[in-house]
Rosetta silent file (secondary structure, phi, psi, omega in degrees, C-alpha in Angstrom):
SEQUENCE: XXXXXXXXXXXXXXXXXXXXXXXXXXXXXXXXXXXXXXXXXXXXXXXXXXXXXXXXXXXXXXXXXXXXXXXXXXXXXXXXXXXXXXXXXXXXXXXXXXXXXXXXXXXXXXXXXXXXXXXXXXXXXXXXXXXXXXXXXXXXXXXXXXXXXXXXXXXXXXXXXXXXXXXXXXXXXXXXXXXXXXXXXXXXXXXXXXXXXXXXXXXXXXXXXXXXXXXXXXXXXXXXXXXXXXXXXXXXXXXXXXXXXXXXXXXXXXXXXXXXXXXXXXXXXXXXXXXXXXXXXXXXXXXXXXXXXX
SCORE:     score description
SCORE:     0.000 S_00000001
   1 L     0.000  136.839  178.158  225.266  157.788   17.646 S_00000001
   2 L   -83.471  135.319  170.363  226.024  161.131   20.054 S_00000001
   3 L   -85.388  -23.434  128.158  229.579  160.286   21.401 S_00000001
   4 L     2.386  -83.823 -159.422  228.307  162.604   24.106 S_00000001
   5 H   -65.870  -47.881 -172.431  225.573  160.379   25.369 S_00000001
   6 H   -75.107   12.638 -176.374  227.610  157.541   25.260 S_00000001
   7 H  -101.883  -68.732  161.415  230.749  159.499   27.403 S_00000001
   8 H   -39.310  -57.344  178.796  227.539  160.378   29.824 S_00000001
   9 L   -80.837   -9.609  157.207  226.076  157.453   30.348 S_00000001
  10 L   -59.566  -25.498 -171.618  229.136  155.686   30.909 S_00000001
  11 L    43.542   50.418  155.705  230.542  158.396   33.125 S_00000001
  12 L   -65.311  129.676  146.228  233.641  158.466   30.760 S_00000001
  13 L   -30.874  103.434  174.664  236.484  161.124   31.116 S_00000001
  14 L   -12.716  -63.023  174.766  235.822  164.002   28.714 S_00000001
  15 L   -21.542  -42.430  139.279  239.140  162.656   27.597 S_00000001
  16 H     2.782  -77.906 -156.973  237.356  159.981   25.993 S_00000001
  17 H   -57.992  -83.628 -150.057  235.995  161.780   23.035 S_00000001
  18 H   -27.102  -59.605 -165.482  239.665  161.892   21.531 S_00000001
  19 H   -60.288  -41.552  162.646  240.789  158.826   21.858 S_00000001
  20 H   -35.896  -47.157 -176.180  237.380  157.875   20.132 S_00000001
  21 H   -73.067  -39.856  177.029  237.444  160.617   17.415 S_00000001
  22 H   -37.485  -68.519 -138.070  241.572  159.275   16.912 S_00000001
  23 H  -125.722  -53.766 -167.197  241.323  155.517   16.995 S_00000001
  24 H   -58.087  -83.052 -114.843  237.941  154.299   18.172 S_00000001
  25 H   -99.079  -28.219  177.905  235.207  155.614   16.198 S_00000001
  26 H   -82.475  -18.203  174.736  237.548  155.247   12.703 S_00000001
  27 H   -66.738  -84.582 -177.815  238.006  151.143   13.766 S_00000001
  28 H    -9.287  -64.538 -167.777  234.021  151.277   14.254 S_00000001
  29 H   -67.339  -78.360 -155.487  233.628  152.464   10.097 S_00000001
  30 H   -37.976  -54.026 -179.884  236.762  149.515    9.015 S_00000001
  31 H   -41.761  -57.588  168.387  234.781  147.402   11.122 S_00000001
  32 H   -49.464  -45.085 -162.441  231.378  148.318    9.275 S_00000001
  33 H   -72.548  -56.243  157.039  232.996  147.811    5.976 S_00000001
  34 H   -26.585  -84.130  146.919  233.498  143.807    7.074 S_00000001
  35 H     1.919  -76.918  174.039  230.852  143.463    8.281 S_00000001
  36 H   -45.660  -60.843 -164.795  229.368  144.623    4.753 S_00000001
  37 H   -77.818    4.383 -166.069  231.903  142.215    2.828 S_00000001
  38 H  -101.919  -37.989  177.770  231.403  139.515    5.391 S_00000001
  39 L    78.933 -161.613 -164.523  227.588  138.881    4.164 S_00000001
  40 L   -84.545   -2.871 -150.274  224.950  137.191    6.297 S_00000001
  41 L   -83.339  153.997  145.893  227.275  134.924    8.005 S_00000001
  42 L   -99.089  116.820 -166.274  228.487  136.311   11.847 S_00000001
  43 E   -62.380  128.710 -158.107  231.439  137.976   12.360 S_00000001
  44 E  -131.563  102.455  171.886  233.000  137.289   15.521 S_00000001
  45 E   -84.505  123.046  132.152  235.728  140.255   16.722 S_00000001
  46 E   -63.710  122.276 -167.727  238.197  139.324   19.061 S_00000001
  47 E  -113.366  110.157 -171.304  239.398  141.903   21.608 S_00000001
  48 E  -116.196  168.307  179.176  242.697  141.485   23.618 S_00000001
  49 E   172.110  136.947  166.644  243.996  144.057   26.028 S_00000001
  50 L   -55.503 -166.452  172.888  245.579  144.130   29.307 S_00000001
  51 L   -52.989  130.376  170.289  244.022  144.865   32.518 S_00000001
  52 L   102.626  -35.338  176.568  242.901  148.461   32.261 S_00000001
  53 L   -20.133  -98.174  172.837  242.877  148.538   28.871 S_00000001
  54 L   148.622   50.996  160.918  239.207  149.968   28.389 S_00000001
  55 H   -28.619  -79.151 -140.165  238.150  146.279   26.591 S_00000001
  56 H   -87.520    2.684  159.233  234.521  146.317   27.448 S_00000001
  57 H   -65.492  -65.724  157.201  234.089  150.116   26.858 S_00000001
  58 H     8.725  -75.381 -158.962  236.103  149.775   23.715 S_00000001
  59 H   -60.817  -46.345  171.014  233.300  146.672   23.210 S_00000001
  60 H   -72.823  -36.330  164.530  230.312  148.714   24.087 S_00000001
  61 H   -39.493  -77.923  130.008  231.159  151.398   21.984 S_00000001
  62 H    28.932 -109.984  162.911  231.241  149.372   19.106 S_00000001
  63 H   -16.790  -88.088 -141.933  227.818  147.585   19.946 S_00000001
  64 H   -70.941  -40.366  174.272  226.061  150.923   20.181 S_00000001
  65 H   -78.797  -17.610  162.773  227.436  152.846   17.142 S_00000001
  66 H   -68.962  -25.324 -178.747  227.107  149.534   14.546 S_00000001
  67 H   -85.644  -27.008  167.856  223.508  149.584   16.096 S_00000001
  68 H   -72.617  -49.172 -162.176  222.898  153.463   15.550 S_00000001
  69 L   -91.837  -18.282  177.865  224.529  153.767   12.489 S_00000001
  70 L  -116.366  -12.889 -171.704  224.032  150.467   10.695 S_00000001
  71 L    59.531   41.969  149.396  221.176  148.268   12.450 S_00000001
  72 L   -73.320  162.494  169.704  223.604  145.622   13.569 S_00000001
  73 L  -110.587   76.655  147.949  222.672  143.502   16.116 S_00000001
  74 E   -47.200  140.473 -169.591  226.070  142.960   18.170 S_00000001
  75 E  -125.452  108.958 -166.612  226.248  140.610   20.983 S_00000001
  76 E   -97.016  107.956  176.094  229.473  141.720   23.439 S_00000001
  77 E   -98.304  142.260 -178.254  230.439  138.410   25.035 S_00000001
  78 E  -106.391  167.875 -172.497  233.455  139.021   28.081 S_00000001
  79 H   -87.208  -37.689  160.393  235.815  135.802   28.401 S_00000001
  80 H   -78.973   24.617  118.343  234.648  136.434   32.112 S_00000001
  81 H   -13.033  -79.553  163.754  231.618  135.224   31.471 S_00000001
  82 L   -61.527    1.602 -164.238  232.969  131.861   31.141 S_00000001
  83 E   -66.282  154.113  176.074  234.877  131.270   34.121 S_00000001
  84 L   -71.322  157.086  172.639  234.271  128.043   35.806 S_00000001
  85 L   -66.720  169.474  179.919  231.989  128.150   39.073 S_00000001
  86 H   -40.427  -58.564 -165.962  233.703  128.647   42.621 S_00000001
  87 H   -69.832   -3.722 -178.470  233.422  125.203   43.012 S_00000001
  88 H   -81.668  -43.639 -144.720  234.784  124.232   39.693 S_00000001
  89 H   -93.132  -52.746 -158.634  237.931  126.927   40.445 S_00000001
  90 H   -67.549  -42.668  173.292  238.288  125.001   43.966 S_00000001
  91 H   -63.373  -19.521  142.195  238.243  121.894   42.755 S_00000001
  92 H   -25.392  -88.500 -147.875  240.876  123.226   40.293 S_00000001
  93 H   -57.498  -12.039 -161.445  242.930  124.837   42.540 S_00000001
  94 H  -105.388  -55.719 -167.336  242.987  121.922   45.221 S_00000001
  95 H   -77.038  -46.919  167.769  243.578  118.681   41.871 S_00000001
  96 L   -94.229  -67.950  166.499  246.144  121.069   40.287 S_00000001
  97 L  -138.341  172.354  176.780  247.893  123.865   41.627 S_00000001
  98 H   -75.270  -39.271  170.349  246.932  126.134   44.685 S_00000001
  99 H   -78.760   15.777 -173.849  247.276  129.401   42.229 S_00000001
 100 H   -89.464    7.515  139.358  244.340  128.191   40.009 S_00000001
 101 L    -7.020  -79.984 -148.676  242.563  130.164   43.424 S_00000001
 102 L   -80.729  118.908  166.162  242.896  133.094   41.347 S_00000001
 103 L   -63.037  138.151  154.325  240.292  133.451   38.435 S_00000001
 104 L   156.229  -38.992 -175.952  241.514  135.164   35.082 S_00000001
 105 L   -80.422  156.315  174.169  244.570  132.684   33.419 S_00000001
 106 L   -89.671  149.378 -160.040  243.619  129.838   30.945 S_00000001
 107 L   117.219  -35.927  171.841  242.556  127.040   32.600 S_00000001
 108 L  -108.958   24.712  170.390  239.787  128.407   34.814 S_00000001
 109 E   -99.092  129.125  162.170  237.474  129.258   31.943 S_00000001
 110 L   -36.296   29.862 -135.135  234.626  127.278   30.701 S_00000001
 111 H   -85.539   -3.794  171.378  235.947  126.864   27.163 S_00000001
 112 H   -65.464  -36.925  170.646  233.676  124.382   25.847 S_00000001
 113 H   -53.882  -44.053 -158.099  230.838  126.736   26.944 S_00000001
 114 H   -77.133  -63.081 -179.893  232.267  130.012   25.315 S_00000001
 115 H   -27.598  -66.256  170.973  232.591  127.452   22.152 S_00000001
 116 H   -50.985  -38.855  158.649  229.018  126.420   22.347 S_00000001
 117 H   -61.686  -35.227 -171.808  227.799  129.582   22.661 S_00000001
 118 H   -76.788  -33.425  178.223  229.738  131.722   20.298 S_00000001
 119 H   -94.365   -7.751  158.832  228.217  128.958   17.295 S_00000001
 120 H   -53.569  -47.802 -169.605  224.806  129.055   18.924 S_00000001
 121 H   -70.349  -44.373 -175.786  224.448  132.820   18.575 S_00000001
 122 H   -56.045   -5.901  153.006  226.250  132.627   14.837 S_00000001
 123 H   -46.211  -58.148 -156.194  223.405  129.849   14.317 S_00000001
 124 L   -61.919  133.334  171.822  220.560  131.598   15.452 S_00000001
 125 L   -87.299 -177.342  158.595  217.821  132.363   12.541 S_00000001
 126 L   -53.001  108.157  174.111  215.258  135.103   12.512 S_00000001
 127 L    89.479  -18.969  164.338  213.050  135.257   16.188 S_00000001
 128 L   -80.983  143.705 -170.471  215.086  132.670   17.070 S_00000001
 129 L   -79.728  158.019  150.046  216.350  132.812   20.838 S_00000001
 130 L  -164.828  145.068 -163.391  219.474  132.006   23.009 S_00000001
 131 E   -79.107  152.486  171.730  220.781  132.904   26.415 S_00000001
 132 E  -116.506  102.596  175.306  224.254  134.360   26.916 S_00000001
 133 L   -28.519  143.725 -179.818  226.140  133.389   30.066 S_00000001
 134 L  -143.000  127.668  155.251  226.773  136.258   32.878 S_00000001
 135 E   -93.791  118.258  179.080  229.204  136.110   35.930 S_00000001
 136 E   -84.834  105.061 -167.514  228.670  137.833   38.677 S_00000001
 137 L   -49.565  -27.410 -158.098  232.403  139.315   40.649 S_00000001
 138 L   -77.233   -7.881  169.540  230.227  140.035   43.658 S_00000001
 139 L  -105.209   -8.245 -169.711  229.922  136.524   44.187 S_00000001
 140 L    29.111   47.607  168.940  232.491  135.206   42.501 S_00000001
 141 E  -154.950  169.787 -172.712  230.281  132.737   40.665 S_00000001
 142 E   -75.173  150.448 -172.067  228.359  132.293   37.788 S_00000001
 143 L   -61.172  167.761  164.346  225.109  133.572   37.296 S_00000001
 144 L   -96.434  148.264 -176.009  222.061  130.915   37.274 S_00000001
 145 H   -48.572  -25.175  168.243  220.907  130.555   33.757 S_00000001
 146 H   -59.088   -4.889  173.914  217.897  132.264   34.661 S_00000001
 147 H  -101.730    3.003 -172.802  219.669  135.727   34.850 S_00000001
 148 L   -90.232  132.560  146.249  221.683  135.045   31.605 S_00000001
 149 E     0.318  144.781  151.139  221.116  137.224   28.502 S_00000001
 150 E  -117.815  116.742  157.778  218.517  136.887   25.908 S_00000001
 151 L  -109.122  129.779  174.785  219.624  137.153   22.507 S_00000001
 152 L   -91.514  108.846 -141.574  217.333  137.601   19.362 S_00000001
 153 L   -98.183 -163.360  -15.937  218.850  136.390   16.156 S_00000001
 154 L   -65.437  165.154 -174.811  219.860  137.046   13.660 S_00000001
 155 L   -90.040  106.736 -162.132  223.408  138.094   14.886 S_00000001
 156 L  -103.215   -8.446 -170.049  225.485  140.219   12.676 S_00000001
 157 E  -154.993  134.813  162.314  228.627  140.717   15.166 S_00000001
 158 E  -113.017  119.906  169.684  229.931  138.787   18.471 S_00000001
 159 E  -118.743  136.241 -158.436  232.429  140.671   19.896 S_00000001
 160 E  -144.232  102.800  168.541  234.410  138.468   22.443 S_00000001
 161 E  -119.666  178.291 -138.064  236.753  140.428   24.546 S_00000001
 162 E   157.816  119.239 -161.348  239.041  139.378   27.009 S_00000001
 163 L   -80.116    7.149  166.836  242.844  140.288   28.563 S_00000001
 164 L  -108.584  -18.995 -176.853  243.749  136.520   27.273 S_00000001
 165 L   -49.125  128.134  168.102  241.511  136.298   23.833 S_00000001
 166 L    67.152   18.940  152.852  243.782  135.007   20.933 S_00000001
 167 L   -40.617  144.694  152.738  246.637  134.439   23.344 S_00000001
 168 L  -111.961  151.477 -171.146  249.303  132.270   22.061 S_00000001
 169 L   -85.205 -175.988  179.128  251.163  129.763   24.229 S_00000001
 170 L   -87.469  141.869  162.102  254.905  129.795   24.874 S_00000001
 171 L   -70.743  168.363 -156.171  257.599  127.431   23.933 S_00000001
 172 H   -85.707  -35.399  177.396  258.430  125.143   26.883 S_00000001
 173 H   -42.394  -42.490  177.415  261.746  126.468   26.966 S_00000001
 174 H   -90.826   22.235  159.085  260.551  129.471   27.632 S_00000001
 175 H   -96.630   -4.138 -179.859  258.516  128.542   31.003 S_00000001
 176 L   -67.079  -60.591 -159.841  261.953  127.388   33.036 S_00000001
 177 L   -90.697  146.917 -162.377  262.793  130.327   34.586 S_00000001
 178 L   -94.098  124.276  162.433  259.933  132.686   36.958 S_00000001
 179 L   -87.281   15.849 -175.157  259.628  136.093   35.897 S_00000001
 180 L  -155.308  152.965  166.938  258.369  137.176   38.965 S_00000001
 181 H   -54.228  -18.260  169.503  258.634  136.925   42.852 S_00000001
 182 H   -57.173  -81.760  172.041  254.770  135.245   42.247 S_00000001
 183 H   -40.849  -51.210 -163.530  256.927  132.262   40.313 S_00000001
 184 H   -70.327  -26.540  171.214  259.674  132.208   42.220 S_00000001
 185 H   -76.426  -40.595 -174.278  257.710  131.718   45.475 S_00000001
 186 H  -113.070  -27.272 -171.153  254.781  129.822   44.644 S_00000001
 187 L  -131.842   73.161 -172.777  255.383  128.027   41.691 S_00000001
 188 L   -94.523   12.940  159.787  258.377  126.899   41.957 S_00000001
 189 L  -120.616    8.211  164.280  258.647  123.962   39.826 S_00000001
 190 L    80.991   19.734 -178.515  256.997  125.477   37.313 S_00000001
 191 H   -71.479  -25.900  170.305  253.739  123.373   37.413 S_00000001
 192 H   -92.944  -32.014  163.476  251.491  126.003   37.095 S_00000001
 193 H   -49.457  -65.762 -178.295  253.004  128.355   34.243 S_00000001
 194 H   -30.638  -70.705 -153.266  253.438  124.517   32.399 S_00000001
 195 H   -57.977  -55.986  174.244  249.220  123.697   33.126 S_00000001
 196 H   -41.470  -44.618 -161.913  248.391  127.537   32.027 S_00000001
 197 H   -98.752  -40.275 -179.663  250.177  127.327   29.016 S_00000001
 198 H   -56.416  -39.613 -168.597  249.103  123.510   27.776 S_00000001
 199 H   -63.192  -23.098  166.391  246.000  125.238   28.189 S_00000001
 200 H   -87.627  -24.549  159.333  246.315  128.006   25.418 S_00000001
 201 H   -39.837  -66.994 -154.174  248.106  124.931   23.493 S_00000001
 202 H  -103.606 -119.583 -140.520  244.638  122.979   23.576 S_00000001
 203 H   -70.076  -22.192 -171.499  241.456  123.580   24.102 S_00000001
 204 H   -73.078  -44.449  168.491  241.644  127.671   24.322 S_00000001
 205 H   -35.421  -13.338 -176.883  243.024  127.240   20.884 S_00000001
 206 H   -94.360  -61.834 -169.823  239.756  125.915   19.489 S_00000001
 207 H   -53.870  -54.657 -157.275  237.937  128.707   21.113 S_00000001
 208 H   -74.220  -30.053  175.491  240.267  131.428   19.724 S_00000001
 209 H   -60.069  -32.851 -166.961  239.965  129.742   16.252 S_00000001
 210 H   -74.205  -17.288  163.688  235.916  130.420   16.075 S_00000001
 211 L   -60.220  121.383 -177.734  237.649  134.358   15.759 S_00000001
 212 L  -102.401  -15.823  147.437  237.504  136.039   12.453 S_00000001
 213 E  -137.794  161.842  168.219  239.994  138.916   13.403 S_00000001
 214 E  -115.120  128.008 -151.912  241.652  140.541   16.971 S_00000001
 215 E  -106.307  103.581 -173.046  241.625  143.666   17.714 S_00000001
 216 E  -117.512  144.257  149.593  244.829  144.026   20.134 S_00000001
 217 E   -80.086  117.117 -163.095  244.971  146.974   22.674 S_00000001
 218 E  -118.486   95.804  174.243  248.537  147.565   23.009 S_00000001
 219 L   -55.106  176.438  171.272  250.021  149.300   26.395 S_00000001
 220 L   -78.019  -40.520  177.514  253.302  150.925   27.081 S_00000001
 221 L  -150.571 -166.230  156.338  254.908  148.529   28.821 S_00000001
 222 H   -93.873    4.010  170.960  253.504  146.019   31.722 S_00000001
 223 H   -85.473   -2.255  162.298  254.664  148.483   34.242 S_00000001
 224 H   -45.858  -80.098  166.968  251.726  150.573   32.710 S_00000001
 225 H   -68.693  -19.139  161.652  249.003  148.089   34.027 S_00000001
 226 H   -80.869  -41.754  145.821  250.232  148.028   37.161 S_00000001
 227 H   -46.508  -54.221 -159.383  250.208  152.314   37.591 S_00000001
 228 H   -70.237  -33.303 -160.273  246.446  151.702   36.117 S_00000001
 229 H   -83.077  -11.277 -179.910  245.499  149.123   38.246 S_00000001
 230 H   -74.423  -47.079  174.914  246.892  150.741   41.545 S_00000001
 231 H   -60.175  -19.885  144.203  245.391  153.896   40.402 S_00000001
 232 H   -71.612   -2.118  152.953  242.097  152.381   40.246 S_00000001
 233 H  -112.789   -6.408  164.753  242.130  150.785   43.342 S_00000001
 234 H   -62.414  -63.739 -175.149  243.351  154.599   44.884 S_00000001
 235 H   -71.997  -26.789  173.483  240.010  155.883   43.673 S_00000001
 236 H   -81.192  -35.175 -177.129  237.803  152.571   45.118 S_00000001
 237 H   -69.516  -42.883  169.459  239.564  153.116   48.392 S_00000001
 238 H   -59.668  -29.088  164.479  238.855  156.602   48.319 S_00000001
 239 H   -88.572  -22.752 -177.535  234.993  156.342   47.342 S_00000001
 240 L   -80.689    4.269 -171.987  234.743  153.346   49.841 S_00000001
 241 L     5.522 -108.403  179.440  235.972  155.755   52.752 S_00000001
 242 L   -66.388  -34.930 -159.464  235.678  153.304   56.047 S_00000001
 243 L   -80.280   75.269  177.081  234.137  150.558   54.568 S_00000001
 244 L  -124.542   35.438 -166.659  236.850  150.003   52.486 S_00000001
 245 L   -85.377   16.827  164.719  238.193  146.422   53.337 S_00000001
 246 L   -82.516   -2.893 -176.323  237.699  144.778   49.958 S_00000001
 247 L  -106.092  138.112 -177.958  239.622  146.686   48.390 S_00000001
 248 L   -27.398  124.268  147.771  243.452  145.860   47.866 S_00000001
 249 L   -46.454 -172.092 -167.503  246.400  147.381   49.142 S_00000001
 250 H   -90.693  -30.295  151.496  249.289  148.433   47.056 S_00000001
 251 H   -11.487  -66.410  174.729  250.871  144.547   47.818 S_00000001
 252 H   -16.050  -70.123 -172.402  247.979  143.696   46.960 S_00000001
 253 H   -92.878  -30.167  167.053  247.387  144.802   43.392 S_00000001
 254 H   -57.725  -43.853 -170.896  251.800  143.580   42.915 S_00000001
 255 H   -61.526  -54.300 -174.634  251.002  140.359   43.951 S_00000001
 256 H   -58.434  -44.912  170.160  247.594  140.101   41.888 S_00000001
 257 H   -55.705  -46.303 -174.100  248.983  141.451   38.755 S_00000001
 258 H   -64.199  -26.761  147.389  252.146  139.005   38.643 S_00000001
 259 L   -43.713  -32.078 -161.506  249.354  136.294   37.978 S_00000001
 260 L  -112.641  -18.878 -153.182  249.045  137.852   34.308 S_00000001
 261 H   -15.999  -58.859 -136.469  252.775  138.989   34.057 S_00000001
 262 H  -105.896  -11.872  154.447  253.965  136.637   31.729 S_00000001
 263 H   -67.507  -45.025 -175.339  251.021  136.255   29.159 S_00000001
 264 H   -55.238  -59.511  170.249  250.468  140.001   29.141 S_00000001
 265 H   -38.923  -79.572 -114.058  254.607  140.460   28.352 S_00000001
 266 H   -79.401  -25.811  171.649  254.357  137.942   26.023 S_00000001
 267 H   -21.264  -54.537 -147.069  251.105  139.407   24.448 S_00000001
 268 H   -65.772  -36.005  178.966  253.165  142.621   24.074 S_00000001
 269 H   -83.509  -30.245 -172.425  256.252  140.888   21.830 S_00000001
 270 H   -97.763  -10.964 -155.755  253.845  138.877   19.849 S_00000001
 271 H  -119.544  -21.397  157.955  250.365  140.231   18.756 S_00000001
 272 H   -58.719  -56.017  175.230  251.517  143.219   17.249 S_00000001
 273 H   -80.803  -15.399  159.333  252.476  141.359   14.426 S_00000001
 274 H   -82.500  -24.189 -173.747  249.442  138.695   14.338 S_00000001
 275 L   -85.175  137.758  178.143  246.701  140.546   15.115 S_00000001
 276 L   -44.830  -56.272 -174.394  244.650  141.951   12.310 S_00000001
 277 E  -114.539 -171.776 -163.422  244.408  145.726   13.822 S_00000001
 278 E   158.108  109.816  154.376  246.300  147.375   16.842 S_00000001
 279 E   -83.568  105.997 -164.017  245.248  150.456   18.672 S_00000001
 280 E   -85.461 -172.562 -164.903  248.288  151.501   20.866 S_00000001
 281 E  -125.718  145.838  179.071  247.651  153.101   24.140 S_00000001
 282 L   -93.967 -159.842  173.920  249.710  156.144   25.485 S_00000001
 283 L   -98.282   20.633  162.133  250.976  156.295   29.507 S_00000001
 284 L  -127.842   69.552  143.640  248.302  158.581   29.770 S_00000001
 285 L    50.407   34.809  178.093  245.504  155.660   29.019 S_00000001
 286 L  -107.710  174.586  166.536  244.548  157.918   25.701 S_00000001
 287 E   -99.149  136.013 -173.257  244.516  155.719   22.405 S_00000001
 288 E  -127.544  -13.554  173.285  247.040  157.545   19.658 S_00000001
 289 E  -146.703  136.276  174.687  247.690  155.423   16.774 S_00000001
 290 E   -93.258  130.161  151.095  245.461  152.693   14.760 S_00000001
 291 E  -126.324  155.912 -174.357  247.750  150.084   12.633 S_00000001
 292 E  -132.436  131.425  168.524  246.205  147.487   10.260 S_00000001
 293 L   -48.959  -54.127 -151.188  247.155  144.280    8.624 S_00000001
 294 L  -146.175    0.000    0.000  246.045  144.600    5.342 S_00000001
């Protein structure tokens, strides 16, 4: 694969190639080597990373260079994929708490689906088929199955990324107090951190299990993702010139963010030491050092 073409067709930052030649593109070969010692069975990579991160480049990259250089067939599933439909979220957000509104925390994901899917495609023989779930943001609902992926097995890699994949929950102790003006305002008995969290307890836990290793992207702090994501909404206001009311103020993107606060912290103290690999990230969004379990 030219890391060129793929910087081009992506309309990646020159900047790019480095972190690739650094971090990226030497994961891609460890990654190969599994693969190899892994045998016909499919290998299912977990990806976790905050907002901003670069996940589903990170994920495409991947894809395209196991498929140039080895003649894998990789299937990049995103955990927003799975989100429940609108009306699934509303009825959510209306039976439980008012902040299950907001898509993205566990608990408004499909996880039985993401289950079913991830052992259909590891299933799938030669020529045999199966659809892959797609959500569409602009609608902020799920695609109809007729617009969902076609995959052709066999599969040799599912990579399933995601700023919550292979989350772990919190002790309850550590849900009393609101780390944020988000908690302290709206969820102020703590009903929704509590629901969010049984929910990485239970059923997300099955789904995260079907992972044979994670991959964590690890920012400089969470004040990090909040500079990325404001700067990224800087540049959509600025290409949207008048028409620009969907996109967020600077409020906006404080408010929105403080939904992920307190998995994303907790990500930050814990997954360095569980996750099989860890790329860290500098505070200028390059990647500079790969560590490995074993």
């Amino acid at each position: 694969m030219k890391l060129e073409d793929f910087i081009e067709k992506n309309q990646l930052p020159d900047a790019f190639a480095e972190s690739a030649e650094c971090c990226f593109l030497p994961y891609a070969e460890r990654l190969a080597s599994r693969l190899a010692a892994h045998g016909d069975k499919t290998y299912v990579l977990g990806i976790n990373g905050a907002q901003g991160t670069g996940k589903s480049t990170l994920a495409h990259l991947l894809r395209d260079y196991l498929k140039s250089d080895y003649d894998k067939n990789v299937v990049v599933l995103s955990i927003d994929d799975i989100y429940l439909t609108r009306d699934e979220r509303a009825a959510l957000a209306q039976n439980v708490h008012p902040l299950l509104t907001t898509r993205g925390v566990p608990g408004t994901h499909d996880v039985a689906l993401g289950i079913a899917v991830i052992k259909e495609l590891g299933a799938l023989q030669a020529g045999e088929v199966c659809k892959v779930p797609r959500f569409d943001k602009s609608c902020d609902d799920r695609c109809v199955p007729a617009e969902w992926a076609t995959v052709t097995g066999p599969v040799d890699l599912v990579i399933f990324e995601g700023w919550c994949v292979g989350s772990m929950a919190q002790y309850d102790d550590e849900l009393e107090e609101p780390i944020n003006p988000l908690e302290t305002s709206q969820d102020t008995d703590g009903r929704w951190r509590r629901y969010v969290n049984e929910q990485l307890r239970g059923d997300y836990l099955n789904l995260f299990k079907l992972i044979d290793s994670l991959l964590f992207l690890k920012v400089p702090d969470f004040q990090a993702v909040q500079r990325w994501r404001l700067e990224q909404e800087h540049k959509l206001r600025a290409s949207a010139g008048a028409d620009a009311s969907a996109v967020m103020s600077d409020e906006q993107v404080a408010e929105f963010i403080q939904h992920f606060e307190r998995i994303t912290t907790h990500n930050l103290a814990v997954l360095p030491g569980t996750a099989d690999a860890v790329i860290e990230l500098d505070d200028a969004h390059q990647a500079v050092t790969n560590t490995y379990k074993d």
